[in-house]
N, C-alpha and C positions, 0 to 999 in steps of 0.2 A: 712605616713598615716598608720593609723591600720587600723582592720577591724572596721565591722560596727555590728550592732545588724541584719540588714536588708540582709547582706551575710550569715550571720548565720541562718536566719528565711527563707531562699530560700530555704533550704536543703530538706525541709520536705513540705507538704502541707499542706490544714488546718485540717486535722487531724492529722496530726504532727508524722506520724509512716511511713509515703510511699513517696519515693522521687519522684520527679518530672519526668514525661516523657522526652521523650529524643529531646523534641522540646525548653521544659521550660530550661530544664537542661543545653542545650547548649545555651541559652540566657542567663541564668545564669552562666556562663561560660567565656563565652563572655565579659559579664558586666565586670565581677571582672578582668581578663585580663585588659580591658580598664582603670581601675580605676589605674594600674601601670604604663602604657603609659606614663600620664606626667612628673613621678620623673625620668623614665628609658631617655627618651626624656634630660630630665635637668643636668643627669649625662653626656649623649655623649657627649651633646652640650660644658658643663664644659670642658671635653677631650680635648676637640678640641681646647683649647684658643691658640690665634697667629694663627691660620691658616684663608687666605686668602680665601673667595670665589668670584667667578667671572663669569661674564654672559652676555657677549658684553664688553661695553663699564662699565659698572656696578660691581664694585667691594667691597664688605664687610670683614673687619679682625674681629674674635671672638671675645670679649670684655671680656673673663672668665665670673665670675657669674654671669654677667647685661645682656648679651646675653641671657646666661642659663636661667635667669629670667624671661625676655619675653618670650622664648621659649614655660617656665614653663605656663605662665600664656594663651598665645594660646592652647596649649594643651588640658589645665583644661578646658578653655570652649568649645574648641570642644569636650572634652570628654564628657562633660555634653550635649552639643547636642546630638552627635551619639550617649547614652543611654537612650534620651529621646525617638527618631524617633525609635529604638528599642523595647519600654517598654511601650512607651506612661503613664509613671510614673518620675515625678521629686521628689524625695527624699529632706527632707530638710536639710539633712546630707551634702550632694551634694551641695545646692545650698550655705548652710554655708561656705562652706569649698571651691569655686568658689571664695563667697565673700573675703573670707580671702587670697585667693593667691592674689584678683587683687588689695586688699587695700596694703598688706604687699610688694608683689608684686613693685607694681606702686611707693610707697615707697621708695624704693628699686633705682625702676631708675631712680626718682626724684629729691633724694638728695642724689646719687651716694655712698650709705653707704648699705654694706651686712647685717648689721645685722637684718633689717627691716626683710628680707627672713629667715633668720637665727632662728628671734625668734618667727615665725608665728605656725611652729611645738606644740612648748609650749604652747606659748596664746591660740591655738585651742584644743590642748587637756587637756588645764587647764581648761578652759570653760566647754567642755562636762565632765570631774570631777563634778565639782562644781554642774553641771543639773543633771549628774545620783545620785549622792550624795545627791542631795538635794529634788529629786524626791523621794526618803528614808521615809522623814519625811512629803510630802506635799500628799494629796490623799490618795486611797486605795489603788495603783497601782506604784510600780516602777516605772520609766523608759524602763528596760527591759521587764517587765511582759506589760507594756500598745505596745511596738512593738510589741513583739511574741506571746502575752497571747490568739489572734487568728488563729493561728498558730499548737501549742501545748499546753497543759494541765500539771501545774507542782506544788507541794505542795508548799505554801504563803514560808517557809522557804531555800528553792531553789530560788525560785526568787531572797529574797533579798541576797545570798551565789553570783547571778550569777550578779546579780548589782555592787556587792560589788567587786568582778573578774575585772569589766569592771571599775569601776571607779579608783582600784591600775592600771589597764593597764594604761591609760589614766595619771595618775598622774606620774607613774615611766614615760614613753616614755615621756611625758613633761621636768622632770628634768633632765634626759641622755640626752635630746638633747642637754641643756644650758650646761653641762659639759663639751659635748664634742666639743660645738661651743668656749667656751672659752677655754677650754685646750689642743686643737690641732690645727690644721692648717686647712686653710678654704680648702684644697683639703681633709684631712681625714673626716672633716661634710659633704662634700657634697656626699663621698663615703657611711661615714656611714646613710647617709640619705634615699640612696637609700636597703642598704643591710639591714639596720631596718626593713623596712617597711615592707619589706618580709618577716623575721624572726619572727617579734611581732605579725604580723598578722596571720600567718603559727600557734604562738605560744598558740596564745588570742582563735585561732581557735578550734584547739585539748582542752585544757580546758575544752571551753564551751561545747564541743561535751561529754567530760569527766561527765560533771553534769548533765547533758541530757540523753543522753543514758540512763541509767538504766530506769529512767521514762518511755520512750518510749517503752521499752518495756514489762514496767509491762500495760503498755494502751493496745499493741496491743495483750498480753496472754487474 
């Protein structure tokens, strides 16, 4: 998972120049921690294949990814709970991206085939390509300028600079995944699935902050 436009747009208030107090800040904090929960959860569980758990009379062996899988897919919706009861805001980012674990997910331990999980990565962030990309030419308004455009204040030609950021993120982390689900071994995707998401997001993050900043502060002179 990368970031979002909406962990971006937390940074700042709706004047877009003064960060959040230290109540917001750590719900915002909070939040995004939980949003890693489930892949970090998917990675141990993977670890763990062949090992026995037991509890009385009640004993489960790890199953490798199919475990991880469901694990994965609890996770996701508890995670989407605990930052609802939180925020009392559901994102439709979130609920998208809920959807896609438990269809790809379910899939997955259906008809006992990985790749169903494998190519959920891609199909979701080809999807949001295609909506930022295409939110370009449809309206007056990006995509990103209609999340943050209340938020911060930024010239029409940064928008579409910060659109266009989001929609290569989104289309490169789509096609590295399928690379490296077909060109390595399903222990290296499920590694690099997890150390991605950190990294792209960590990455997509600085960026956006990159074309930002200066605005902010010719607002706040």
């Amino acid at each position: 998972m990368a970031a979002t436009p909406a962990k971006v747009g937390a940074i700042y208030n709706n004047r877009g120049n003064i960060p959040y107090g230290n109540s917001q800040g750590a719900r915002h904090t909070m939040k995004q921690l939980l949003e890693f929960v489930p892949i970090a959860l998917f990675f141990i569980v993977y670890q763990l294949n062949g090992e026995t758990l037991g509890m009385g009379d009640w004993t489960y062996t790890i199953d490798g990814i199919f475990t991880a899988t469901a694990v994965l897919m609890l996770a996701t919706l508890a995670q989407v709970i605990i930052t609802y009861a939180m925020t009392r805001e559901l994102e439709k980012r979130a609920i998208w991206m809920l959807l896609a674990v438990l269809v790809f997910g379910g899939a997955t331990l259906l008809l006992r085939n990985q790749m169903f999980i494998q190519w959920k990565p891609t199909i979701f962030n080809w999807v949001l390509a295609i909506a930022f990309g295409a939110s370009q030419f449809i309206g007056e308004k990006n995509l990103m300028e209609r999340t943050l455009g209340s938020q911060v204040r930024l010239p029409k030609p940064v928008w579409t600079r910060l659109n266009l950021l989001w929609v290569s993120n989104f289309a490169i982390v789509g096609a590295l995944n399928l690379v490296v689900a077909y060109s390595f071994s399903e222990a290296t995707w499920v590694s690099y699935k997890l150390y991605s998401a950190i990294g792209f997001t960590l990455l997509l993050t600085i960026l956006t902050a990159i074309l930002i900043s200066p605005h902010l502060k010719e607002e706040a002179s």
